[in-house]
C-alpha positions as CSV (number, residue, x, y, z in Angstrom):
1,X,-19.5,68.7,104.6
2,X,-21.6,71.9,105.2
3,X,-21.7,73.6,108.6
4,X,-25.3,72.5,109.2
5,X,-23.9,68.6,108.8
6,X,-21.1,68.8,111.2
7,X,-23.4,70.7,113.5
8,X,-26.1,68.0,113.3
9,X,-23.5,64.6,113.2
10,X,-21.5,66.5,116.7
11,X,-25.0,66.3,118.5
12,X,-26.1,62.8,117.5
13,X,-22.4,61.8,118.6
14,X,-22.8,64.1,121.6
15,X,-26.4,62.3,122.3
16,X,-25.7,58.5,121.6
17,X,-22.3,59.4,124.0
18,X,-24.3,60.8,126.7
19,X,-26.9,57.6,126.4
20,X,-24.3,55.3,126.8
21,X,-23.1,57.0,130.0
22,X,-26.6,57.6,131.5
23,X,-26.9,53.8,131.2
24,X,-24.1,53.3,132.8
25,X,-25.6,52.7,137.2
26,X,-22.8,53.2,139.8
27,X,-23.3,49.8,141.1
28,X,-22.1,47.9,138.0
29,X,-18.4,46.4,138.0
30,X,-16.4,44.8,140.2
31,X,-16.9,44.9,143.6
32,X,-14.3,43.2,146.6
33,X,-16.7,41.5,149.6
34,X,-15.4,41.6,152.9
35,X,-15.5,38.5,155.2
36,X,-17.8,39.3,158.0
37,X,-15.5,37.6,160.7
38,X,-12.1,38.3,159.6
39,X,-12.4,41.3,158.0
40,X,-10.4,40.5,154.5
41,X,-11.1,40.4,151.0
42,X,-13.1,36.9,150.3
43,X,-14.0,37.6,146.5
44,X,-13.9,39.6,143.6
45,X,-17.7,40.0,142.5
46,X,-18.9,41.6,138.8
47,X,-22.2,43.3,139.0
48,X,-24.1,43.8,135.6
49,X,-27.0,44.3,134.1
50,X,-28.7,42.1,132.0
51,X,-30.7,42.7,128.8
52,X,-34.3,42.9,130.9
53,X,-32.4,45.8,132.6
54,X,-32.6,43.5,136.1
55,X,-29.2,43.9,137.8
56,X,-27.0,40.2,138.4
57,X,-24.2,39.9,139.9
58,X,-21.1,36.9,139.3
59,X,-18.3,35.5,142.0
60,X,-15.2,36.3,139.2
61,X,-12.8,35.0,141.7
62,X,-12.7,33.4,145.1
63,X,-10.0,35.1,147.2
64,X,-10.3,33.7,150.5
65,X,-7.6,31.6,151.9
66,X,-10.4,28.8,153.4
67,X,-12.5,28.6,150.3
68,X,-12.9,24.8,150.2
69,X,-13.3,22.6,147.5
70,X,-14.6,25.8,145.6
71,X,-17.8,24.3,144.8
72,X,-21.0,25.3,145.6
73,X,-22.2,21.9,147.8
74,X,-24.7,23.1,150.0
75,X,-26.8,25.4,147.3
76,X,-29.9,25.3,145.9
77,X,-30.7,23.3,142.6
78,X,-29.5,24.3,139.7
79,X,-26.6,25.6,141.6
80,X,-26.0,22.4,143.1
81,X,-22.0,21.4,142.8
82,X,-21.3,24.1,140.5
83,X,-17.8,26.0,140.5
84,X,-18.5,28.9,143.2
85,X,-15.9,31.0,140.7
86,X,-18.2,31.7,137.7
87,X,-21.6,31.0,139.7
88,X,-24.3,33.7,139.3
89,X,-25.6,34.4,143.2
90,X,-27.3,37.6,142.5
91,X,-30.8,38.1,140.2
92,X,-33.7,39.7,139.0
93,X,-32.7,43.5,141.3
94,X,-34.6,45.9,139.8
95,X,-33.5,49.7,139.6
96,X,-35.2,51.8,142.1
97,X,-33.0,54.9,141.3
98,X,-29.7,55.4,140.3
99,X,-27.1,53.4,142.6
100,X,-30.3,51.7,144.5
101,X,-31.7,48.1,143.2
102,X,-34.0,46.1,145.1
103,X,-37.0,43.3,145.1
104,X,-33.7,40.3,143.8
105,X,-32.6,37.5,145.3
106,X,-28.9,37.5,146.9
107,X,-27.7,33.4,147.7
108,X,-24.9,32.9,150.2
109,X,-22.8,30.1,148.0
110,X,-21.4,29.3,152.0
111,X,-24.9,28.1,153.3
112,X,-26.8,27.6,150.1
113,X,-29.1,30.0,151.5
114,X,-31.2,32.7,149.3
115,X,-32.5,35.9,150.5
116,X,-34.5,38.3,149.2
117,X,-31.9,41.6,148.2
118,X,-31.5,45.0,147.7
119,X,-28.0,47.5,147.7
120,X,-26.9,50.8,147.4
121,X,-24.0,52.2,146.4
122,X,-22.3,54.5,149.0
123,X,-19.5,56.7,149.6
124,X,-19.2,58.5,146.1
125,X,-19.4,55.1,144.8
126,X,-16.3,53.4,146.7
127,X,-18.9,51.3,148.3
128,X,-21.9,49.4,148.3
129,X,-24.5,48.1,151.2
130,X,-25.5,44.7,150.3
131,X,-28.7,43.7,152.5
132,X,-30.0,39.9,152.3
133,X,-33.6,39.5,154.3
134,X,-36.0,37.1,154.8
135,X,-39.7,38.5,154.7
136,X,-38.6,42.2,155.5
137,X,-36.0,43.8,155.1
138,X,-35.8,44.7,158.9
139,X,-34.8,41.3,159.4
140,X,-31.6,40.5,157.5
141,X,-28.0,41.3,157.5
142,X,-25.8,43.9,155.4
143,X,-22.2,44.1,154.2
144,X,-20.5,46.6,152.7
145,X,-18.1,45.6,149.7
146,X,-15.4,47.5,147.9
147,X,-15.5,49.3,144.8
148,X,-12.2,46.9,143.4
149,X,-10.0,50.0,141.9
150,X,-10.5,51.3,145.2
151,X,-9.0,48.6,147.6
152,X,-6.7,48.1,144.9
153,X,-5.5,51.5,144.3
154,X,-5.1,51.9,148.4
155,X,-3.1,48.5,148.4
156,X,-0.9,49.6,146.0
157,X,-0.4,53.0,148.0
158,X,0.4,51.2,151.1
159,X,3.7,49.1,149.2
């Protein structure tokens, strides 16, 4: 291999590495939500992006003590009955900049309820503001979830 070839392969290595990282939005992965009246961990969410580049986002695991019968009873059709753990509740966000999405739909799998979304990630990325409205976005309600290697590394600091 000639010095011109290794020079040229490193850069398209260097390039198609700094692609997939570019891609990569600081909201994507997992993410803890935080039960608005007690304060603990309710689930374990994974946010992603889908191949129309619209962000979604998945309830990977119910953690709350009082989850129920863990289905989703009171939602919407097609959600109707489904497992809550699995169940998409988050679509169709679209990237405003990086860490910012909006114009989606978030669904409360409590209420059956769906809201027109937006979030952005805060904090250095340890946390995102997750705002469900109803017309404007002045009249809604945000939480603010947990990146999960964050809670988990500070759980694992306090044993």
């Amino acid at each position: 291999m000639t010095f011109k070839t290794t020079i040229i392969s490193a850069a398209i290595t260097g390039l198609c590495s700094f692609s997939v990282m570019a891609q990569q939005d600081p909201a994507v992965g997992q993410w803890h939500t935080i039960d608005d009246k007690t304060g603990e961990v309710a689930s374990l969410v994974t946010i992603a992006t889908n191949e129309e580049g619209k962000l979604t986002g998945t309830i990977s695991k119910i953690l709350k003590k009082d989850a129920g019968d863990g289905l989703c009873d009171k939602c919407p059709e097609p959600f109707t009955g489904k497992p809550i753990e699995g169940l998409q509740f988050m679509w169709g966000l679209s990237k405003d900049e990086p860490g910012v999405w909006e114009d989606g739909k978030l669904m409360d799998p409590e209420t059956g309820d769906v809201y027109n979304g937006k979030l952005e990630v805060q904090n250095g990325g340890k946390e995102l503001e997750v705002r469900g409205y109803i017309g404007i976005s002045l009249f809604g309600r945000s939480q603010v979830w947990q990146r999960a290697e964050q809670l988990e590394a500070a759980e694992n600091a306090e044993k």
